[in-house]
PDBQT receptor file of N, H, CA, C and O in Angstrom, charges set to zero:
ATOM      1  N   UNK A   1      10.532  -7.774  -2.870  1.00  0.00    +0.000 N 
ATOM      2  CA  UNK A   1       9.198  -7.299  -2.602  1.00  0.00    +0.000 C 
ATOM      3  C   UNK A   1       9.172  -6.335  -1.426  1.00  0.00    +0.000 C 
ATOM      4  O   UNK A   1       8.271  -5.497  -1.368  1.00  0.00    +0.000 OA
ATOM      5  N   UNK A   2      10.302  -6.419  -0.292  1.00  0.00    +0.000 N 
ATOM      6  H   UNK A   2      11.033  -7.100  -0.339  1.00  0.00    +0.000 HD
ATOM      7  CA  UNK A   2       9.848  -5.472   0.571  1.00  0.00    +0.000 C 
ATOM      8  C   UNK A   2      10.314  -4.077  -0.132  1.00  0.00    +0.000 C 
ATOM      9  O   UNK A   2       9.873  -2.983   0.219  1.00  0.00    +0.000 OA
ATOM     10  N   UNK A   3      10.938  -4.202  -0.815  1.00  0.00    +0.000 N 
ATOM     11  H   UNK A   3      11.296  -5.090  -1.100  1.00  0.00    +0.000 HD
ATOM     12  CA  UNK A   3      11.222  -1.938  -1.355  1.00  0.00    +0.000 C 
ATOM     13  C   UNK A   3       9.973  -2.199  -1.913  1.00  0.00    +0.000 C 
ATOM     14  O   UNK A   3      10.063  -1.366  -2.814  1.00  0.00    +0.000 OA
ATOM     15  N   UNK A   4       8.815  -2.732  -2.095  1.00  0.00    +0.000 N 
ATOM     16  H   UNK A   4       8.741  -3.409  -1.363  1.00  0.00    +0.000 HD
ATOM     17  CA  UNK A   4       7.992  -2.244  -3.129  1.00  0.00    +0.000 C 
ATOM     18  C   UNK A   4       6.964  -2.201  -1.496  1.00  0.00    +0.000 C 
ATOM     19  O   UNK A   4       6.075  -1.372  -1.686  1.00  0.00    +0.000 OA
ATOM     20  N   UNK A   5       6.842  -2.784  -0.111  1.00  0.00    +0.000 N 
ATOM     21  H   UNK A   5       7.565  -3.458   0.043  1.00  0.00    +0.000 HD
ATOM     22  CA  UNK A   5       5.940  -2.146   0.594  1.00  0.00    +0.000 C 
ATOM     23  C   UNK A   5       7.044  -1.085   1.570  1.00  0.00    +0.000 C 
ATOM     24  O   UNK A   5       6.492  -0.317   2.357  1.00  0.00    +0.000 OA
ATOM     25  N   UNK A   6       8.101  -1.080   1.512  1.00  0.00    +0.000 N 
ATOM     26  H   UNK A   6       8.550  -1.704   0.872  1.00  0.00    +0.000 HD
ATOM     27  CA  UNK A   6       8.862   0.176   1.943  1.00  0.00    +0.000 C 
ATOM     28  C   UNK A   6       8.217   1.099   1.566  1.00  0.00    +0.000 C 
ATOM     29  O   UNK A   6       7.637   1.913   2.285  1.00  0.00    +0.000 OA
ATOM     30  N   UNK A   7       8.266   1.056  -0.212  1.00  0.00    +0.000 N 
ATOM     31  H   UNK A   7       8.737   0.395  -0.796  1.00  0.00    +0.000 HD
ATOM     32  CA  UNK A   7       7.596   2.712  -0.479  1.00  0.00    +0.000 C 
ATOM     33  C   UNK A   7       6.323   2.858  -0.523  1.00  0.00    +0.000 C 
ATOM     34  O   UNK A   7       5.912   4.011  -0.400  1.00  0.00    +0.000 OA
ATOM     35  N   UNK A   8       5.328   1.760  -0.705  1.00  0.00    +0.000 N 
ATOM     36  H   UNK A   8       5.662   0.823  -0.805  1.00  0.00    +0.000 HD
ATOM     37  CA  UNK A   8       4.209   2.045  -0.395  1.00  0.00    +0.000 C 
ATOM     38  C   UNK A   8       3.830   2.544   1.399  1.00  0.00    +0.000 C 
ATOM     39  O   UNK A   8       2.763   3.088   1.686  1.00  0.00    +0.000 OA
ATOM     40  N   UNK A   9       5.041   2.195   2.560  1.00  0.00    +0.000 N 
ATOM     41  H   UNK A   9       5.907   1.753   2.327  1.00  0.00    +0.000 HD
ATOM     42  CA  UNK A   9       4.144   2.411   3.716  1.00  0.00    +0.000 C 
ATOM     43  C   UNK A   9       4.949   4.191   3.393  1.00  0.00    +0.000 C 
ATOM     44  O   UNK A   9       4.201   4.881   4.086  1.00  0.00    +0.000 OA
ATOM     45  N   UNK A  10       5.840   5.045   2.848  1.00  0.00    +0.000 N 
ATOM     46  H   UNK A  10       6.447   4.484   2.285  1.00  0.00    +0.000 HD
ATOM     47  CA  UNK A  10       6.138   6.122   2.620  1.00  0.00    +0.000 C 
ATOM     48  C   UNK A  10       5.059   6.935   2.153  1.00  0.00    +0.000 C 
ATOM     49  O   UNK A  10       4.827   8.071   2.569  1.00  0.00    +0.000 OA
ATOM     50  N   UNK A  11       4.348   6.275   1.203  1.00  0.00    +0.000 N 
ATOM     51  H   UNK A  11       4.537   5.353   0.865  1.00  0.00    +0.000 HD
ATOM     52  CA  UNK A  11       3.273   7.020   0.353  1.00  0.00    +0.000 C 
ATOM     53  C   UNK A  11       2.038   6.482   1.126  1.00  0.00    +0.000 C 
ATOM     54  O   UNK A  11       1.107   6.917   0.449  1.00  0.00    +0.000 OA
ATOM     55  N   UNK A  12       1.620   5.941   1.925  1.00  0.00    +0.000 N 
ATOM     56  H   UNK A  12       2.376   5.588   2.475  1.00  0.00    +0.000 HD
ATOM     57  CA  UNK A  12       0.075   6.064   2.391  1.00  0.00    +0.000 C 
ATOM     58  C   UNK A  12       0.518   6.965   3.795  1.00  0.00    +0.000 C 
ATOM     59  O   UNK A  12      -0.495   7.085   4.484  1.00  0.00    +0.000 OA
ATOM     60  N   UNK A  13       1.620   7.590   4.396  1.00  0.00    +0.000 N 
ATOM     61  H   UNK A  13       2.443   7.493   3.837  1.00  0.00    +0.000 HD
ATOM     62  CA  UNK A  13       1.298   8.597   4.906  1.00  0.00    +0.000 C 
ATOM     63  C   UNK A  13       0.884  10.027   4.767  1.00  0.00    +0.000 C 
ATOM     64  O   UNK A  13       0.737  10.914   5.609  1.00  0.00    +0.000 OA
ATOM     65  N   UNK A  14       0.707   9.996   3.206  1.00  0.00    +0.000 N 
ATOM     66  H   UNK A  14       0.826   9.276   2.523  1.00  0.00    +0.000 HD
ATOM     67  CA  UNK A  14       0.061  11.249   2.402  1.00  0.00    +0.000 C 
ATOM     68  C   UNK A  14      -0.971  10.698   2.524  1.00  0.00    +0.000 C 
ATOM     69  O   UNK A  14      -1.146   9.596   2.004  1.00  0.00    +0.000 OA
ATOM     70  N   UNK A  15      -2.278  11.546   3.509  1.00  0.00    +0.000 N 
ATOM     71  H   UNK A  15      -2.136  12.441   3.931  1.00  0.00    +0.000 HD
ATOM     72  CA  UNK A  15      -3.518  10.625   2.782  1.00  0.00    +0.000 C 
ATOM     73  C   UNK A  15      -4.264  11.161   1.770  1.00  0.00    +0.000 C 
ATOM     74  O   UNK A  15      -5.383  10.725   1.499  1.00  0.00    +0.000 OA
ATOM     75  N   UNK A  16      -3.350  12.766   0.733  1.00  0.00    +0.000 N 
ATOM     76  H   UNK A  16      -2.441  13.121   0.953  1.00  0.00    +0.000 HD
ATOM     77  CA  UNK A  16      -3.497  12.409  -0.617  1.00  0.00    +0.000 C 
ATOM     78  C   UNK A  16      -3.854  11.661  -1.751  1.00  0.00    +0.000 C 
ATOM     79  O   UNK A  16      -4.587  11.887  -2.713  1.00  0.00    +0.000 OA
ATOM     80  N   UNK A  17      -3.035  10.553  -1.343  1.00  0.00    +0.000 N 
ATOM     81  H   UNK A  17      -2.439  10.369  -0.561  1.00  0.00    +0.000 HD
ATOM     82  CA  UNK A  17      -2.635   9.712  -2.311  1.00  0.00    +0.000 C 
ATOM     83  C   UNK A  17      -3.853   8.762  -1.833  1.00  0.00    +0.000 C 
ATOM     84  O   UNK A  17      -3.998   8.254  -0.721  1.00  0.00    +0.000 OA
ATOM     85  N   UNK A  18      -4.743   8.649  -3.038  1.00  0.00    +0.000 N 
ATOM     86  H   UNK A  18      -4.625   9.061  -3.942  1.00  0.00    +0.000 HD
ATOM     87  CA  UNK A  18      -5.489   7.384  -3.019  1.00  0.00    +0.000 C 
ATOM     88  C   UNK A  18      -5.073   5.783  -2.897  1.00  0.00    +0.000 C 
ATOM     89  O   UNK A  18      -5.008   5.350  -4.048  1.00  0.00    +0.000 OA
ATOM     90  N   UNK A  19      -4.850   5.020  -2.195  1.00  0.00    +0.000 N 
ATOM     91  H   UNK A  19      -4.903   5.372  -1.260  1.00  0.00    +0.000 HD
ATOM     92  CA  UNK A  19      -5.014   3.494  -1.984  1.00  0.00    +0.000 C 
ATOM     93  C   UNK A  19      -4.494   2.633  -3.621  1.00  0.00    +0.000 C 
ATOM     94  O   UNK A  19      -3.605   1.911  -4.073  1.00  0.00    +0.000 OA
ATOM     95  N   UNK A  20      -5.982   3.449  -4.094  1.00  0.00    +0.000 N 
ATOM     96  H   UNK A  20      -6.704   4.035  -3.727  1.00  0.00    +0.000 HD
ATOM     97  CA  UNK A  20      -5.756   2.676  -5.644  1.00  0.00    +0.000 C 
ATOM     98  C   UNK A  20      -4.676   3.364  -6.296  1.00  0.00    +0.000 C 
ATOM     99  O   UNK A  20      -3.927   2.560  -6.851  1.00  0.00    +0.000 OA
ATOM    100  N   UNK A  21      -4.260   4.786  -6.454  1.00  0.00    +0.000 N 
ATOM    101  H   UNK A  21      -4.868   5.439  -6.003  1.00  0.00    +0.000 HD
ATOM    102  CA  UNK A  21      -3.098   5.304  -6.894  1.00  0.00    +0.000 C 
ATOM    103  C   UNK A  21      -2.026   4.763  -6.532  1.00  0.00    +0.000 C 
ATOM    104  O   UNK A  21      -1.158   4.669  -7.399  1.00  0.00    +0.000 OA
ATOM    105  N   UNK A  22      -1.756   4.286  -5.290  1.00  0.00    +0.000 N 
ATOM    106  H   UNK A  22      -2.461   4.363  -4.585  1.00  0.00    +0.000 HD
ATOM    107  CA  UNK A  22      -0.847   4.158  -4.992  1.00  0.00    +0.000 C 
ATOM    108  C   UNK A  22      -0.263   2.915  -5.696  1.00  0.00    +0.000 C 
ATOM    109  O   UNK A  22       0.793   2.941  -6.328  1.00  0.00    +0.000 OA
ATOM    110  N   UNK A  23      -1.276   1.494  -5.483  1.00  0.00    +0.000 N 
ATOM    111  H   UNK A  23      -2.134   1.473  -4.969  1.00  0.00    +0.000 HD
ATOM    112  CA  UNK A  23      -1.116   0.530  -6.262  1.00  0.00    +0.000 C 
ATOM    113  C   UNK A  23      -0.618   0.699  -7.705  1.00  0.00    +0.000 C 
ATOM    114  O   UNK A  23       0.290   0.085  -8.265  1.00  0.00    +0.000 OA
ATOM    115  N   UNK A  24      -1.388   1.637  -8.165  1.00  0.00    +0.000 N 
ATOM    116  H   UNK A  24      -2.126   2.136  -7.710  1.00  0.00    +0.000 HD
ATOM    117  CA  UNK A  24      -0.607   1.991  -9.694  1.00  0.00    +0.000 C 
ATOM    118  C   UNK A  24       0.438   2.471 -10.016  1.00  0.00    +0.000 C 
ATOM    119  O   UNK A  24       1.077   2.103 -11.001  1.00  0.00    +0.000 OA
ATOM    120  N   UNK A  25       0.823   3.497  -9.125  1.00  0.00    +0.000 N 
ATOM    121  H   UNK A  25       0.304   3.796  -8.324  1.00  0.00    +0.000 HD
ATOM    122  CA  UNK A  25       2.401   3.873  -9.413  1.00  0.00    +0.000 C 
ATOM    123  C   UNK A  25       3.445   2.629  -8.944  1.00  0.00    +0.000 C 
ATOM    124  O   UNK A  25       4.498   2.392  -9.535  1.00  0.00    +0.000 OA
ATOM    125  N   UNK A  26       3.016   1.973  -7.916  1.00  0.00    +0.000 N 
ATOM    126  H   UNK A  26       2.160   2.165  -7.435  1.00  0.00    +0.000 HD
ATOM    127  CA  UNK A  26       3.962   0.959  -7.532  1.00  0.00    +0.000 C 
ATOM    128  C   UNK A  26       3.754  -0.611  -8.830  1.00  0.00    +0.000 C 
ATOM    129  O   UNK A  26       4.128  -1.753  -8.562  1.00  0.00    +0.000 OA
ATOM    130  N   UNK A  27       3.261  -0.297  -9.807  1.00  0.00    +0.000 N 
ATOM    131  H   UNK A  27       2.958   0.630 -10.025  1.00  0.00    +0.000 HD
ATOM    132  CA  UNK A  27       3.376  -0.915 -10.751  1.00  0.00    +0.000 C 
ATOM    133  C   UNK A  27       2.359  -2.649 -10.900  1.00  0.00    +0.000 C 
ATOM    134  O   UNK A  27       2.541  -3.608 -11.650  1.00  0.00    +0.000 OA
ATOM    135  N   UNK A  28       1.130  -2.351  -9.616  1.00  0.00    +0.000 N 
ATOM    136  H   UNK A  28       0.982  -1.572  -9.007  1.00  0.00    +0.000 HD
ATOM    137  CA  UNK A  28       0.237  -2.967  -9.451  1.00  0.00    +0.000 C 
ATOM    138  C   UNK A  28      -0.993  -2.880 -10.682  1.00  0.00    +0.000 C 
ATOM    139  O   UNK A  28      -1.541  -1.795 -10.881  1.00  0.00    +0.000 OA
ATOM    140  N   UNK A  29      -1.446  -4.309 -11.621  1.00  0.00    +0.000 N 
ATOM    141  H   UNK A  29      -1.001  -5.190 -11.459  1.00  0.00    +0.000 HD
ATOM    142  CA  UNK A  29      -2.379  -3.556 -12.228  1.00  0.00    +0.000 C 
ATOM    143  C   UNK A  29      -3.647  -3.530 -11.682  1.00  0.00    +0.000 C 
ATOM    144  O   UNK A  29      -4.457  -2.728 -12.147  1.00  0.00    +0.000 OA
ATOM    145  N   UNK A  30      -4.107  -4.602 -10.363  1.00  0.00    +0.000 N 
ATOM    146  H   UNK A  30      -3.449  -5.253  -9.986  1.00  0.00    +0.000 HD
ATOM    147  CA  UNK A  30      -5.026  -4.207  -9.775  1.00  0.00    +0.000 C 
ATOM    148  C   UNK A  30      -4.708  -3.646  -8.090  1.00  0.00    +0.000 C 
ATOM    149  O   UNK A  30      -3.683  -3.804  -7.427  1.00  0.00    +0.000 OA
ATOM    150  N   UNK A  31      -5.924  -2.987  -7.737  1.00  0.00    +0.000 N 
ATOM    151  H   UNK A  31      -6.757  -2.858  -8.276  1.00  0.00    +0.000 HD
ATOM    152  CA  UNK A  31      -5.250  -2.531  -6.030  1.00  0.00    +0.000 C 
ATOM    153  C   UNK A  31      -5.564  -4.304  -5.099  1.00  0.00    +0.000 C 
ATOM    154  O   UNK A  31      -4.945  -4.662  -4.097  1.00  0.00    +0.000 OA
ATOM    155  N   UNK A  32      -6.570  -5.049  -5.749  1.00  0.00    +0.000 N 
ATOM    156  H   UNK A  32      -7.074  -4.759  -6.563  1.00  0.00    +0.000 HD
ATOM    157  CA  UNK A  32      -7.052  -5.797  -5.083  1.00  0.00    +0.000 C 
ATOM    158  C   UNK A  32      -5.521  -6.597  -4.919  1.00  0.00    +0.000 C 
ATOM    159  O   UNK A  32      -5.466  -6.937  -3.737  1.00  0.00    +0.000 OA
ATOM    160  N   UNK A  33      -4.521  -6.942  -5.483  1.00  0.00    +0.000 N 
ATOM    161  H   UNK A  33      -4.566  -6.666  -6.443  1.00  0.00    +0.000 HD
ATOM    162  CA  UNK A  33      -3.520  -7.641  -5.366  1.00  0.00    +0.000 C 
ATOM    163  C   UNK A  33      -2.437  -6.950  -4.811  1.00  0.00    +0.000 C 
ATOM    164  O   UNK A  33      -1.497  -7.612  -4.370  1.00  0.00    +0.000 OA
ATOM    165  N   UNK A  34      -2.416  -5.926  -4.767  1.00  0.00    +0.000 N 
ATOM    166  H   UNK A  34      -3.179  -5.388  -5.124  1.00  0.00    +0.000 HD
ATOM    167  CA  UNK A  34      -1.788  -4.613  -4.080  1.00  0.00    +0.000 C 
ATOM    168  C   UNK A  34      -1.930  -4.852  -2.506  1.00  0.00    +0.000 C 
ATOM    169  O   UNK A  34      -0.975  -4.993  -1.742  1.00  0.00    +0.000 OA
ATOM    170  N   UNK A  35      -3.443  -4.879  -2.104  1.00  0.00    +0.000 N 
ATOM    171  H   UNK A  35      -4.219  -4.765  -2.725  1.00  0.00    +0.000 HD
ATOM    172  CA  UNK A  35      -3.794  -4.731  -0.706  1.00  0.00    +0.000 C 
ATOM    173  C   UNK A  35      -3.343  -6.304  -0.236  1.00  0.00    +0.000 C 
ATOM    174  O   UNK A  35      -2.479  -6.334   0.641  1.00  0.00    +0.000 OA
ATOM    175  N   UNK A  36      -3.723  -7.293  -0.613  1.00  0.00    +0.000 N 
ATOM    176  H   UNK A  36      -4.424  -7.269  -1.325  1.00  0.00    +0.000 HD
ATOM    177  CA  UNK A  36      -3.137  -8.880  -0.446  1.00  0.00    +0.000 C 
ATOM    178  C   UNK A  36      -1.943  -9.062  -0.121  1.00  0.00    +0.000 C 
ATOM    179  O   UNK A  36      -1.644  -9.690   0.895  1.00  0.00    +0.000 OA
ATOM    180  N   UNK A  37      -0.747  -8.355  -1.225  1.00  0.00    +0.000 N 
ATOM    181  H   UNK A  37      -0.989  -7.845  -2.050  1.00  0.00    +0.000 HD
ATOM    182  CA  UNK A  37       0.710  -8.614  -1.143  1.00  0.00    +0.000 C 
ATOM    183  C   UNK A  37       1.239  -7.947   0.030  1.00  0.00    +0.000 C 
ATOM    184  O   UNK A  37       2.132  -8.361   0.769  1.00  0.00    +0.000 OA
ATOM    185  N   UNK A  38       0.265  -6.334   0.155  1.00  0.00    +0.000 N 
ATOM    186  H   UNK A  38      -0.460  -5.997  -0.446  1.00  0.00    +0.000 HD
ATOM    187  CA  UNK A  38       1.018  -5.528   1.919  1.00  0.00    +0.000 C 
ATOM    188  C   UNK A  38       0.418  -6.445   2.996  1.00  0.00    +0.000 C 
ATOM    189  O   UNK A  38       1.213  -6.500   3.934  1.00  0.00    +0.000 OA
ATOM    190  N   UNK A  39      -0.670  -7.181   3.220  1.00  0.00    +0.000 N 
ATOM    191  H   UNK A  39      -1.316  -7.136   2.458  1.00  0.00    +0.000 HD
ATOM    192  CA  UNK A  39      -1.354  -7.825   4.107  1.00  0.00    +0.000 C 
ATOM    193  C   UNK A  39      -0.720  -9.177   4.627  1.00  0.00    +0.000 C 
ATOM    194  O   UNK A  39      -0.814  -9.657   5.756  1.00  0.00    +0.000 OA
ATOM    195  N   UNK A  40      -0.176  -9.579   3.733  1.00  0.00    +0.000 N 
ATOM    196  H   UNK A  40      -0.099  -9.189   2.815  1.00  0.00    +0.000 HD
ATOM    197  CA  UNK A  40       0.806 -11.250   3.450  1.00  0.00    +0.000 C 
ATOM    198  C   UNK A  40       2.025 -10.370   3.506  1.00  0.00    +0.000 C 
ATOM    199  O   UNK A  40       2.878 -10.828   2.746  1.00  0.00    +0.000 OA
ATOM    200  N   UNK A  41       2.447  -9.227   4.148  1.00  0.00    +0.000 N 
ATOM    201  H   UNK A  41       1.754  -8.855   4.766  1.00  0.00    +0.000 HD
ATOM    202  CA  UNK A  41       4.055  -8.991   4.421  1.00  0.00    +0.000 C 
ATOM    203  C   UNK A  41       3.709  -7.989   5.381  1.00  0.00    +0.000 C 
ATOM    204  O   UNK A  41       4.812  -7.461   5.517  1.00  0.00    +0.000 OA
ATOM    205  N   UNK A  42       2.699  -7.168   6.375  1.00  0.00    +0.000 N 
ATOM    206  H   UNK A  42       1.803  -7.597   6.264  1.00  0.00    +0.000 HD
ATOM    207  CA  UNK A  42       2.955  -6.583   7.096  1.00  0.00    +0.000 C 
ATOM    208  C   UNK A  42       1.989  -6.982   8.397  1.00  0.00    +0.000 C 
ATOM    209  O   UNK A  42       2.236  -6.765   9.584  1.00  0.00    +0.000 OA
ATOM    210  N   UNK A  43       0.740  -7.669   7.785  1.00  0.00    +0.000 N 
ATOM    211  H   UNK A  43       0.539  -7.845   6.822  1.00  0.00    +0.000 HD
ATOM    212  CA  UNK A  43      -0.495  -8.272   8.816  1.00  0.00    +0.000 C 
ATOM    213  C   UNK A  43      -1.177  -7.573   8.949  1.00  0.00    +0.000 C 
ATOM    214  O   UNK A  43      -2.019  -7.903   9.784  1.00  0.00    +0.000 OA
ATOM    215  N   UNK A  44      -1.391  -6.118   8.293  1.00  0.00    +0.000 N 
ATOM    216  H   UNK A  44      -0.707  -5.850   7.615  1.00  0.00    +0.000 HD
ATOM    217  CA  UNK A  44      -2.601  -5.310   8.113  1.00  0.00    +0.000 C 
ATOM    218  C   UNK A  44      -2.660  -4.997   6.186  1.00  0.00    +0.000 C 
ATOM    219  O   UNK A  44      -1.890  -5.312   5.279  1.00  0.00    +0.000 OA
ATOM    220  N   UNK A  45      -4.092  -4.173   6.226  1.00  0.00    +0.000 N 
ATOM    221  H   UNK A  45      -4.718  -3.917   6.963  1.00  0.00    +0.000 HD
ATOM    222  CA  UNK A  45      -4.522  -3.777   4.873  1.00  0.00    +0.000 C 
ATOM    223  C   UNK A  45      -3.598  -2.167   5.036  1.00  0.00    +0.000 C 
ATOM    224  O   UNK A  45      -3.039  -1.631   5.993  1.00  0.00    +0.000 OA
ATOM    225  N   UNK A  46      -3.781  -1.785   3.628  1.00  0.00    +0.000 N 
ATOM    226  H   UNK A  46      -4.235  -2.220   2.850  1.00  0.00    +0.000 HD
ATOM    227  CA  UNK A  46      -3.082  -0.431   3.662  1.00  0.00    +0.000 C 
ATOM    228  C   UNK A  46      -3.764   0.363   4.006  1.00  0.00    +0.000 C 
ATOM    229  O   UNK A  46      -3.100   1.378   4.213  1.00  0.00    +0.000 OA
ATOM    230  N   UNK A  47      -5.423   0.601   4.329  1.00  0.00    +0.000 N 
ATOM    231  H   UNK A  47      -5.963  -0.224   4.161  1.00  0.00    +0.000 HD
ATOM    232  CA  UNK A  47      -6.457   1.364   4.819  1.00  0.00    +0.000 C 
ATOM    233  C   UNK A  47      -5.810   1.583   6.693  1.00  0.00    +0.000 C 
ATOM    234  O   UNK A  47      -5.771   2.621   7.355  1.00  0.00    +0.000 OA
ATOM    235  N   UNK A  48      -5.535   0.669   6.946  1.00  0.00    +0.000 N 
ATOM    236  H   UNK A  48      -5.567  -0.174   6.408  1.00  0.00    +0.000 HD
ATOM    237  CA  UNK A  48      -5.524  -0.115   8.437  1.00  0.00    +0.000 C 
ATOM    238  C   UNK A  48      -4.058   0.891   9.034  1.00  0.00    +0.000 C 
ATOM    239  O   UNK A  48      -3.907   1.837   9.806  1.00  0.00    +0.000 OA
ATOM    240  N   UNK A  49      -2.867  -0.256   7.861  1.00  0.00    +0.000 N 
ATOM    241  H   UNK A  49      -2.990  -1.024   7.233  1.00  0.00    +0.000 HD
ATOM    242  CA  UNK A  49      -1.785   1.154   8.245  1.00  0.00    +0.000 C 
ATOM    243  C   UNK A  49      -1.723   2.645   7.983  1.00  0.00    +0.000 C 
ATOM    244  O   UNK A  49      -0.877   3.391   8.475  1.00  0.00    +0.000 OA
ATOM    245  N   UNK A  50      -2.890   3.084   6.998  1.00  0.00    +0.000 N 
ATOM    246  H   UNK A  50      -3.578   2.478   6.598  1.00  0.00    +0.000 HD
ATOM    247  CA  UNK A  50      -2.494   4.618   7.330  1.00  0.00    +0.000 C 
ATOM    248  C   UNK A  50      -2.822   5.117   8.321  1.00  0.00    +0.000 C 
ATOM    249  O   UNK A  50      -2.008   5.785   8.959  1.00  0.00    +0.000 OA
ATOM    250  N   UNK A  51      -4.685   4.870   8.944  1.00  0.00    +0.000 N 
ATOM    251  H   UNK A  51      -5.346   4.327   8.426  1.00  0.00    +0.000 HD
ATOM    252  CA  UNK A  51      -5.067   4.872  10.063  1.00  0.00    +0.000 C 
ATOM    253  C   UNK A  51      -4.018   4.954  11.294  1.00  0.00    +0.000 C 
ATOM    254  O   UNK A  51      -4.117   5.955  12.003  1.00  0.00    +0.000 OA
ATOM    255  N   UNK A  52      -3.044   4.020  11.610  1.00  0.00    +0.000 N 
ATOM    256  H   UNK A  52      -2.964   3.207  11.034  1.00  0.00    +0.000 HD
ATOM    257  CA  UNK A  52      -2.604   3.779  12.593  1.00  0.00    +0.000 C 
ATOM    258  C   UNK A  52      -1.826   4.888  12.571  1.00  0.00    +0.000 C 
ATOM    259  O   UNK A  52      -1.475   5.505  13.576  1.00  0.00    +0.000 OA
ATOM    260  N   UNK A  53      -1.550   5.153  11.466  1.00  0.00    +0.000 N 
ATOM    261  H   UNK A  53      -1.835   4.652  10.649  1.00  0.00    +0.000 HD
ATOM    262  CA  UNK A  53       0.131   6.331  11.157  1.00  0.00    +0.000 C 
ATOM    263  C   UNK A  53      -1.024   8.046  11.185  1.00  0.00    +0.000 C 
ATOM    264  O   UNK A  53      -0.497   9.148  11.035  1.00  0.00    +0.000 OA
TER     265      UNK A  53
């Protein structure tokens, strides 16, 4: 599970890339379980870490 928030923290420094896109290419079918699984392995939402970045 961490290569799957490796490349998600790669791709929310595009802030291109929509949140929910991102969940989908990383093979999420909802974002709501997307944002849970980075939150339960990094201690922020993915909104939170792009902000910071």
């Amino acid at each position: 599970m961490w290569l799957v928030i490796e490349e998600a923290n790669g791709r929310l420094f595009d802030a291109n890339n929509a949140i929910n896109d991102i969940s989908l290419q990383l093979g999420f079918k909802y974002q709501q379980h997307f944002t849970r699984l980075f939150k339960q392995k990094t201690g922020i939402k993915p909104n939170e870490f792009r902000n910071l970045n």
